[in-house]
C-alpha positions in Angstrom: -12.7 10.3 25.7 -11.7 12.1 28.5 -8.2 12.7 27.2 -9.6 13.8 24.1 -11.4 16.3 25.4 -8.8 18.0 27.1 -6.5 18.3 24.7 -9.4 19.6 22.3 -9.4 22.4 25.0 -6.3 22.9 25.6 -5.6 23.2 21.7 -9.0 25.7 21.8 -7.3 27.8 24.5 -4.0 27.9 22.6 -5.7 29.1 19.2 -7.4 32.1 21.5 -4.6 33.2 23.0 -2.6 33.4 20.1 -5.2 35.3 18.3 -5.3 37.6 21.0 -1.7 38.3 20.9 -2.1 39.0 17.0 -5.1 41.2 17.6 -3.1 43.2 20.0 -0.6 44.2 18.1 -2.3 44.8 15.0 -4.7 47.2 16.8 -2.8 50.1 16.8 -4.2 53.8 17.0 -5.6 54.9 13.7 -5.3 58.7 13.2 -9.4 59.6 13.3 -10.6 60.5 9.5 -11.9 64.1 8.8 -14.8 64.7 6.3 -14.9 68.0 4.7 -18.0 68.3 2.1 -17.1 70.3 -0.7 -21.3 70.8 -1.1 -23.3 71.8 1.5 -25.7 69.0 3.1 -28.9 68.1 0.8 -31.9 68.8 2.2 -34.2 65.9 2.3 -37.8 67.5 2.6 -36.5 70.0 -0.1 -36.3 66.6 -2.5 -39.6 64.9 -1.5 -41.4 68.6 -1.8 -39.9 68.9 -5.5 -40.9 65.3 -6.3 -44.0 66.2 -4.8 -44.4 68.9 -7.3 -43.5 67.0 -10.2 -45.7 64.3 -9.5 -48.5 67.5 -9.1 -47.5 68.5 -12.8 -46.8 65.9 -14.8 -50.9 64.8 -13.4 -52.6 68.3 -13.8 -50.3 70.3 -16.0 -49.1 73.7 -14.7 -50.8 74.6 -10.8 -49.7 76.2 -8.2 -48.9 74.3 -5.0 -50.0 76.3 -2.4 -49.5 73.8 0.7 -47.3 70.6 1.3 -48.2 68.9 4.8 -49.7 66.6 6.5 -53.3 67.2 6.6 -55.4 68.0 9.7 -58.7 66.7 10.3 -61.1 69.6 10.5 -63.5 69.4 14.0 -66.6 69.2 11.8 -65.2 65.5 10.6 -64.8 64.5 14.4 -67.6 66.0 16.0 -69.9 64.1 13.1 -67.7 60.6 14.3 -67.9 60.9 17.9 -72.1 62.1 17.9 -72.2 58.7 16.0 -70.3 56.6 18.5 -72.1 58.0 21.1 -75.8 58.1 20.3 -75.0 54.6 18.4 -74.8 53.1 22.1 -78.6 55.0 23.5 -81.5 53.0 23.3 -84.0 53.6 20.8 -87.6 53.7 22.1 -89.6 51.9 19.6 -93.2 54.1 18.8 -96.9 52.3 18.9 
């Protein structure tokens, strides 16, 4: 068994080496690749605001988009939430 595995080795080894060697010389230096875009770069938030839009008419018919953006919660929304958390934890004096 012994035997066996060494010359399993030394058969791996031989396989590696060789395909370094090959590897090697294949890799020679590639000249690097230019792009030049005949079109200037699409703007991705342009598309999503027009599909947006579309989406807007083909629902309501012809409006006017005024604002596309993530919406803001107004401070009357979190002053309402946090008065709740916070008188949610006082205790409540029960009347006789």
């Amino acid at each position: 068994m012994a035997v066996i595995a060494v010359l399993s080795a030394l058969m791996i080894r031989a396989i590696v080496v060789i395909l370094a060697r090959t590897q090697a010389k294949k890799a020679a230096p590639l000249p690097t690749p230019v792009m030049v875009s005949v079109t200037p770069a699409r703007d991705e938030n342009a598309a999503i605001a027009a599909a947006i839009g579309a989406a807007v008419y083909a629902m309501l018919g012809a409006h006017r988009l005024v604002y596309i953006g993530e919406a803001k919660p107004g401070f009357g929304w979190t002053t309402e939430i946090r008065t709740r958390q916070h008188t949610s934890h006082t205790p409540r004096m029960e009347r006789r």
